[in-house]
ZARO-689620 format. One record per residue (C-alpha): residue number from 0; residue in one letter; z, x, y. Coordinates in Angstrom, 2 decimals, padded with zeros to 5 digits, always signed. Each point is the difference from the previous one (the first is absolute). Layout:
! residues N
NUM / a / Z / X / Y
...
! end
This chain:
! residues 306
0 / x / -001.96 / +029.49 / -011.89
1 / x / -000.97 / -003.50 / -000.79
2 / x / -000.83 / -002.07 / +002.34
3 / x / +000.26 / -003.95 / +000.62
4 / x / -001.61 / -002.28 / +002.13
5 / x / +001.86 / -003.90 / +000.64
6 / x / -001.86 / -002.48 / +002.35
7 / x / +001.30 / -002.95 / +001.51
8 / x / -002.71 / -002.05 / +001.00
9 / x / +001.10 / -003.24 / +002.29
10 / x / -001.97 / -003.07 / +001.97
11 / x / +000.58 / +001.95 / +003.05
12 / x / +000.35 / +004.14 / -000.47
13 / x / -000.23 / +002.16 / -003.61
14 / x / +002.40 / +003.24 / -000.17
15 / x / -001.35 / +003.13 / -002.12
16 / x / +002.42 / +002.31 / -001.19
17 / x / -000.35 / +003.49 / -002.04
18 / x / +003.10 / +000.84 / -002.15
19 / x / +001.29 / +002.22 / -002.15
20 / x / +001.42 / -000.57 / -003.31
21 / x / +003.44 / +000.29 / +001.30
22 / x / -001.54 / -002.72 / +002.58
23 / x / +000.53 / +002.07 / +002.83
24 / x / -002.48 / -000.72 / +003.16
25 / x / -002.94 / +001.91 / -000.07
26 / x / -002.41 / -001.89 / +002.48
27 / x / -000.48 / -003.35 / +001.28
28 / x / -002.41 / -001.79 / +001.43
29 / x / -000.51 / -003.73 / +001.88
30 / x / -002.79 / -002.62 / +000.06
31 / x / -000.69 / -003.46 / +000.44
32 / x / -000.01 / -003.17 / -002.21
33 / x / -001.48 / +000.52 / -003.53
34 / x / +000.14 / -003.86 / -000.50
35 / x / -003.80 / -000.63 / -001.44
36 / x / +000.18 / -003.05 / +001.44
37 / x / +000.26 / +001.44 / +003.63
38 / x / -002.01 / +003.23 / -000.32
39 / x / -002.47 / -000.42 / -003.38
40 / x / -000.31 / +001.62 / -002.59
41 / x / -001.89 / +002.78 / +001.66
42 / x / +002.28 / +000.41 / +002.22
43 / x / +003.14 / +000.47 / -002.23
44 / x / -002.19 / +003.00 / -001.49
45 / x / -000.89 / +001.45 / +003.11
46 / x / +004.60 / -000.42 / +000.33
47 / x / +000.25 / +001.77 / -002.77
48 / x / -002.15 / +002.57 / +000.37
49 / x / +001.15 / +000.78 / +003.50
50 / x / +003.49 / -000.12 / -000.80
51 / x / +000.16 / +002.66 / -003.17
52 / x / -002.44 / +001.95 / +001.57
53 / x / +002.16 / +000.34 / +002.99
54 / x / +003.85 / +000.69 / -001.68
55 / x / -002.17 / +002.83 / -002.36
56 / x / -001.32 / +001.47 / +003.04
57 / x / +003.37 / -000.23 / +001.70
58 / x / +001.66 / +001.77 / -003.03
59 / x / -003.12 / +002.23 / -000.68
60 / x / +000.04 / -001.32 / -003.55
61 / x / -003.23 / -001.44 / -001.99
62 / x / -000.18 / -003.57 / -001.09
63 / x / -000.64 / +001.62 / -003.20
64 / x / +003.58 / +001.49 / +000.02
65 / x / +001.65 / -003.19 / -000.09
66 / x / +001.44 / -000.73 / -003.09
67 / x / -000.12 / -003.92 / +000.36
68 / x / +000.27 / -003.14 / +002.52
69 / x / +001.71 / -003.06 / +000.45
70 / x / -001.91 / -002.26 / +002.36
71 / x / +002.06 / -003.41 / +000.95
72 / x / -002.76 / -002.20 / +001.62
73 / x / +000.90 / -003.32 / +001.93
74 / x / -002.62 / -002.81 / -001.64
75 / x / -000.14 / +001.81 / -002.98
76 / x / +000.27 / -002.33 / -002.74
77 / x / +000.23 / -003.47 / +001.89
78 / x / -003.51 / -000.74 / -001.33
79 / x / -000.63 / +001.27 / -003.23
80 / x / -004.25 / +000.09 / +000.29
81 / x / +000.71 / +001.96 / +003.39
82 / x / +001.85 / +002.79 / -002.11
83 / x / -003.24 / +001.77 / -001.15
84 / x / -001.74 / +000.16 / +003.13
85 / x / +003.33 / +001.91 / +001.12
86 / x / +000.75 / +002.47 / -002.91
87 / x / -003.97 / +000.94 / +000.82
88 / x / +000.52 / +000.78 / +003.43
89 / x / +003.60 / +001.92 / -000.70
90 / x / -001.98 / +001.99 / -002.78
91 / x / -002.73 / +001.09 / +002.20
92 / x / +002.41 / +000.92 / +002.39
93 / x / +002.19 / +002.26 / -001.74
94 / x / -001.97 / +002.43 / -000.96
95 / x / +001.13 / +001.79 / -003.55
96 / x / +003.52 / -001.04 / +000.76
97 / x / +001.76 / -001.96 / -002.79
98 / x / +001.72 / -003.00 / +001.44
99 / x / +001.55 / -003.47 / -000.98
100 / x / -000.57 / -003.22 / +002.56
101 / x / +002.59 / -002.46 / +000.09
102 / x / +001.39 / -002.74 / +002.48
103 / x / +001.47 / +001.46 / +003.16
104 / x / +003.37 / -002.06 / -001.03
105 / x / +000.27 / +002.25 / -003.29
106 / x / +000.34 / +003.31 / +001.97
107 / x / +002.18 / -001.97 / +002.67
108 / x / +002.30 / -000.69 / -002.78
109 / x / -000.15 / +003.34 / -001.92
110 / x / +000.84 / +001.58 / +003.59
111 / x / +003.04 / -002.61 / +000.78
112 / x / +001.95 / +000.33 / -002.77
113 / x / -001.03 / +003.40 / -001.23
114 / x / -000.93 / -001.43 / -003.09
115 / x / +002.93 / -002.24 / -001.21
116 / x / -000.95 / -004.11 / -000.94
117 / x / -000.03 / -001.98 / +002.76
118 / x / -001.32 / -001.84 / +002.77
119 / x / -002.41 / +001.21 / +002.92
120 / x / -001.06 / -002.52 / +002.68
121 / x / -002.83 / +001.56 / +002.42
122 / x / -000.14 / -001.53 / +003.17
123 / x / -002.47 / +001.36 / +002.74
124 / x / -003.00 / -001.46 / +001.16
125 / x / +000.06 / -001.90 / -003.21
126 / x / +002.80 / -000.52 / -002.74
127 / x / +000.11 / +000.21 / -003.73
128 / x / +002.61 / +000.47 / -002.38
129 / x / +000.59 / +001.99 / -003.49
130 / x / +002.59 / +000.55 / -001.91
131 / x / +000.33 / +002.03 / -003.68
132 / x / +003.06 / -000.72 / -002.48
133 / x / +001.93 / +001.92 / -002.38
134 / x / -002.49 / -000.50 / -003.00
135 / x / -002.94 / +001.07 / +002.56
136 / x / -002.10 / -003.24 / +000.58
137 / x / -001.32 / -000.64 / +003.14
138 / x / -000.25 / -003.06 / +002.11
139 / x / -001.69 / -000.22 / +003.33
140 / x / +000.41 / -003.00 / +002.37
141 / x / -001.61 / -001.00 / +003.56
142 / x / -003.41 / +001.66 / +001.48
143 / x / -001.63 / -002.78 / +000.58
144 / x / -002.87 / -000.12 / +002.68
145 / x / +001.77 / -000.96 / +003.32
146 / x / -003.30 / -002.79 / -000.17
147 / x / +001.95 / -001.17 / -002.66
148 / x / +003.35 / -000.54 / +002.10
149 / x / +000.94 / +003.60 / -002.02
150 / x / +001.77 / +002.84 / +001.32
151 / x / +003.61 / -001.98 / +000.85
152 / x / +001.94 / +002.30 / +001.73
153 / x / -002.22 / +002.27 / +000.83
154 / x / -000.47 / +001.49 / +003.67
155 / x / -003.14 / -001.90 / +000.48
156 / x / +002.20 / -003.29 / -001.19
157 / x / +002.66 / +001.14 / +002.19
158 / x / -002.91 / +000.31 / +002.97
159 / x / -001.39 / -003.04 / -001.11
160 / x / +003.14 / -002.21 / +000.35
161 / x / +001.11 / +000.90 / +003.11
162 / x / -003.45 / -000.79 / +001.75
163 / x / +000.39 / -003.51 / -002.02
164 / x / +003.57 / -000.14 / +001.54
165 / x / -001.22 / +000.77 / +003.25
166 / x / -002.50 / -003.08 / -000.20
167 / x / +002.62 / -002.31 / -000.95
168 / x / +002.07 / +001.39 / +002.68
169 / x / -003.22 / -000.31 / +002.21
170 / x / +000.06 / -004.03 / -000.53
171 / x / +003.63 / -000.20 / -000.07
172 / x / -000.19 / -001.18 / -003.72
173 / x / +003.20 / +003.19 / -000.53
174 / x / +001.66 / +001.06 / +003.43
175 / x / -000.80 / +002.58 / +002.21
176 / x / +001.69 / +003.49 / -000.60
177 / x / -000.61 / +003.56 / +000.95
178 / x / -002.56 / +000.02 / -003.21
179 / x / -002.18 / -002.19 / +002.22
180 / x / -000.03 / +002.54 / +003.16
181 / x / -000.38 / +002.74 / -002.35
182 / x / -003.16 / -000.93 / -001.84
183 / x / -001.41 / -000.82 / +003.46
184 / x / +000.34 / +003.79 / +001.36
185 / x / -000.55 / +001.32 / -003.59
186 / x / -003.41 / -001.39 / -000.11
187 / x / -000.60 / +001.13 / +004.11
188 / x / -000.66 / -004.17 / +001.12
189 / x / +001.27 / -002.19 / +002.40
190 / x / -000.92 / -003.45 / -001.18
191 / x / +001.22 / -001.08 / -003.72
192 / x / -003.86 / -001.41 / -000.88
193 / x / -001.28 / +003.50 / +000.60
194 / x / +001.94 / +000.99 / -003.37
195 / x / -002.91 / -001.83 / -001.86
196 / x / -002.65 / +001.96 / +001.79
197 / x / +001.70 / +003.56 / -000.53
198 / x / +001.18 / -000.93 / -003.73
199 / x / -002.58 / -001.60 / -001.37
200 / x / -002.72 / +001.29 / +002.18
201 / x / +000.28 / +003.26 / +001.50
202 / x / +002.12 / +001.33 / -002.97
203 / x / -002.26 / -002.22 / -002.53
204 / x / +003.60 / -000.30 / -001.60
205 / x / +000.01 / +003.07 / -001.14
206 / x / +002.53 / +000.53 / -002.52
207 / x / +001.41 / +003.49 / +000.91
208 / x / +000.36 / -001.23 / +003.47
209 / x / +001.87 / -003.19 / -000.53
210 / x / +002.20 / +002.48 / -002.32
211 / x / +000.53 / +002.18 / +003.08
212 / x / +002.03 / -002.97 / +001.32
213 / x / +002.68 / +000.54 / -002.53
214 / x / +002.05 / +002.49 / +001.42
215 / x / +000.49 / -002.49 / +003.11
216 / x / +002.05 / -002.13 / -001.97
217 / x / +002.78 / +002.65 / -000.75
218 / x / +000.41 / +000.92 / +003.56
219 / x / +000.44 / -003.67 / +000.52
220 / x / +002.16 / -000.60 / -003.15
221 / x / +002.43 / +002.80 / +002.17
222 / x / +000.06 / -001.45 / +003.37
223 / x / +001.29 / -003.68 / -002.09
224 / x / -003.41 / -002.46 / -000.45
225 / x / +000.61 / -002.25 / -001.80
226 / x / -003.45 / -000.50 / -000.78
227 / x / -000.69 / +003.85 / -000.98
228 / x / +003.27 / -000.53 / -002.11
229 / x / -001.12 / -002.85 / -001.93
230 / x / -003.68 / +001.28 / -000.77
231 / x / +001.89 / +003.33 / -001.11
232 / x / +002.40 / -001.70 / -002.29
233 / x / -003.21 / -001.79 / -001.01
234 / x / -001.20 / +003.11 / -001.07
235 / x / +002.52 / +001.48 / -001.77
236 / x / +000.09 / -003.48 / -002.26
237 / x / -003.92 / +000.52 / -000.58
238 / x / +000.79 / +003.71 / -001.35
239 / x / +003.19 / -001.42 / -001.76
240 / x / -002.52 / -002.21 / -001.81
241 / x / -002.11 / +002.59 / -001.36
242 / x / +002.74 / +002.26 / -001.19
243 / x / +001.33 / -003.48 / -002.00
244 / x / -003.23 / -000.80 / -001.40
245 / x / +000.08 / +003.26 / -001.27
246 / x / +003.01 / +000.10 / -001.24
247 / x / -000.47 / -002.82 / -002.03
248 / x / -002.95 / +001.22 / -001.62
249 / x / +001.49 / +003.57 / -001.81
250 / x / +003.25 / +000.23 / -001.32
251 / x / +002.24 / +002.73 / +001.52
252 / x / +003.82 / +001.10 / -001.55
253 / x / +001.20 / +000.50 / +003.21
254 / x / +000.86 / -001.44 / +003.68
255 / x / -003.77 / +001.11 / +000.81
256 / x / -000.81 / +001.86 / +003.55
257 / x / -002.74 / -001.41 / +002.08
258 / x / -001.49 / +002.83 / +002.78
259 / x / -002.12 / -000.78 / +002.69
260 / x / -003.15 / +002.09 / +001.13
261 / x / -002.01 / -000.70 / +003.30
262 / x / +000.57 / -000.51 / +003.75
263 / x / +001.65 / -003.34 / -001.04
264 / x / +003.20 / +001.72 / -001.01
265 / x / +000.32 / +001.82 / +003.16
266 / x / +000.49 / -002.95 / +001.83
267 / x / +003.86 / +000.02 / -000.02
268 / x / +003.30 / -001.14 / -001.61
269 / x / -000.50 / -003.40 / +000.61
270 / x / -003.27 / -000.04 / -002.58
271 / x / +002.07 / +002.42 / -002.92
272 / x / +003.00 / -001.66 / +000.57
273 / x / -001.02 / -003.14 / -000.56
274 / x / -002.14 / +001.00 / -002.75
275 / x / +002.93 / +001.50 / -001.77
276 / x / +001.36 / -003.20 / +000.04
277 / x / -002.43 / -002.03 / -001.87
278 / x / -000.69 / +002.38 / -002.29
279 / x / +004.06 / +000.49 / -001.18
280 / x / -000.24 / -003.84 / -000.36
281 / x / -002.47 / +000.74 / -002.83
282 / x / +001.26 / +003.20 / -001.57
283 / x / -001.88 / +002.77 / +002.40
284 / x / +000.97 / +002.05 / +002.52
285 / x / -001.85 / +001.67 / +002.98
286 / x / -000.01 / +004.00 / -000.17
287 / x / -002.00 / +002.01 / +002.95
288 / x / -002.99 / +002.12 / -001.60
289 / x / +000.58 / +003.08 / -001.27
290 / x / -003.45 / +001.58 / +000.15
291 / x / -003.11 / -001.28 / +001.81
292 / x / -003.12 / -001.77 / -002.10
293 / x / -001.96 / +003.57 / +000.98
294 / x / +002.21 / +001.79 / -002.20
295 / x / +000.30 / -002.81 / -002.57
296 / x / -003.29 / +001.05 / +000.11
297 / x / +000.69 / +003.50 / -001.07
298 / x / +002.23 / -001.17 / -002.42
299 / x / -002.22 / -002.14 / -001.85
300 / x / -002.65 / +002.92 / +000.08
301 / x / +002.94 / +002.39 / -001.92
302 / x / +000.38 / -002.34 / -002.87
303 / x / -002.78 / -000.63 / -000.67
304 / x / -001.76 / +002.88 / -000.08
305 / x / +002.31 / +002.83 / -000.15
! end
C-alpha cells in the first residue's frame, strides 16, 4: 500500500493526515500554528516532527513508508529570504520522507474544487486568496501582515472591527446597538475604558484572540444589528475583492467558481449570499468547498509524487 501524508498548516492550528492512494483516511493528527512568524523556525520543526511522528504511530506505519508529502504552510512564501530558513527546518523535520512545501492557499484550492481552475479565498484567522486558470498559471492575492492593515476579511478583521465599532458606539460617534452590550459581556467588563486595558493590555492584542471575537458578529447578524450586518457585508466586499483581483489577473473560459475555506465562511447566509452577489456582477460565482485544504493536501502529495 502506498501511503500519503497532506498537511495543512494555518496561523492558528496545522492538520496531519495519512492517506492512501485512493485518498482514503488513514490517520490524522492536530497541532498548533506553523506560522514562523508566531512559533520560529525551530518551532515549526519541532510541528513537524511531532505531527508525522504521531499519524505513523497512530497507523503503525514508518515515516519511511510514505511515499510523498504535500505540506501547505501559512507565511510560506510572503518573504522570499524567509523561504530558506523554512525549507531547512521542514527538511530536518521530515525525516527520509519525500515532500513538496507550498502556500497553505494552494492545497486550500486543490481541496475546494477538487482540482478544476478556479478561485479559493481562505479566510480564518487570516485571509488570502488563489486562484489557477484553464492554461494552469497561478495568481495569488492578499496575505499581507495584519501590521500592514492585511488580512481584510479575515476573523481577526472581523474581531477587529467590531471592537472599533464598539468605540465609536462608546462616544456616540455611530449609535448604540446590541453590538455595544455585546462586546461589553464578551470581553467580561463593566465600564467601556476597561476595553483598552483587556485589549491592548491584558490580551497584548493578541491576534488569535481578537479573532475569537468573530463568531459574535454572526449571532448578532441573526438577532438583526445593524451594526454586525454592516461589518459582515463589509466583509463579504473585502473577500469579493480578492476573488476580482484575481480574476483579473488569469484568464479563465468560463463563469469561474470562487470557494471559500476558513471559519469566515461559516459565519452564515448573510456573508455567502452577499458574496455571491458581487462576484456574479463580475463573472464568478460562489460554490461551497468540496474537500477541506487537509486533503487538498493529500491531493497535491498524489500528483506529484505518485
Amino acid at each position: 500500500m502506498k501511503y500519503y501524508l497532506g498537511v495543512d498548516g494555518g496561523g492558528t492550528k496545522t492538520r496531519f493526515i495519512l492517506c492512501d492512494e485512493d485518498q482514503n483516511l488513514i490517520s490524522e493528527y492536530k497541532g498548533g500554528s506553523c506560522h514562523y512568524l508566531q512559533i520560529g523556525f525551530d518551532g515549526i520543526s519541532r510541528l513537524i516532527s511531532e505531527g508525522l511522528n504521531s499519524v505513523c504511530n497512530i497507523a503503525s506505519v514508518s515515516p519511511s513508508e510514505i511515499t510523498g508529502a504535500f505540506l501547505g504552510l501559512a507565511g510560506y512564501g510572503d518573504i522570499t529570504s524567509d523561504a530558506a530558513p523554512i525549507e531547512a527546518a521542514v527538511t530536518s523535520a521530515m525525516q527520509s520522507v519525500p515532500f513538496r512545501i507550498g502556500n497553505d492557499c494552494e492545497n486550500a484550492l486543490a481541496g475546494a474544487l477538487e482540482g478544476r481552475p478556479g478561485i479559493n479565498i481562505i479566510a480564518g484567522t487570516g485571509a488570502v486568496g488563489f486562484g489557477r486558470d484553464d492554461s494552469g498559471k497561478t495568481y495569488r492575492c492578499g496575505g499581507w501582515h495584519y501590521a500592514l492593515g492585511g488580512d481584510e476579511g479575515s476573523a481577526y478583521w472581523i474581531g477587529w472591527s467590531m471592537l472599533k465599532e464598539f468605540a465609536r458606539q462608546s462616544d456616540g460617534r455611530s449609535p448604540k446597538t446590541a453590538l455595544h452590550s455585546a462586546i461589553k459581556e464578551y470581553l467580561g467588563i463593566t465600564r467601556d475604558d476597561e476595553a483598552v486595558t483587556r485589549v491592548a493590555i491584558e490580551w497584548n492584542l493578541d491576534r488569535g484572540k481578537i479573532a475569537a471575537i468573530s463568531p459574535l458578529c454572526s449571532r448578532l447578524c441573526e438577532s438583526g444589528d445593524l451594526a454586525a450586518t454592516a461589518i459582515m457585508k463589509d466583509c463579504a466586499r473585502e473577500l469579493a475583492d480578492y476573488a476580482e483581483s484575481i480574476y483579473r489577473n488569469l484568464k479563465f473560459n468560463e463563469k469561474t467558481p470562487v470557494s471559500g475555506t476558513g471559519g469566515v465562511f461559516s459565519s452564515g447566509k448573510i456573508l455567502t449570499d452577499e458574496l455571491d452577489r458581487l462576484l456574479r456582477e463580475s463573472g464568478m460565482y460562489f460554490t461551497p468547498a468540496e474537500k477541506d485544504p487537509a486533503m487538498g493536501a493529500v491531493v497535491l502529495a498524489i500528483q506529484n509524487f505518485r
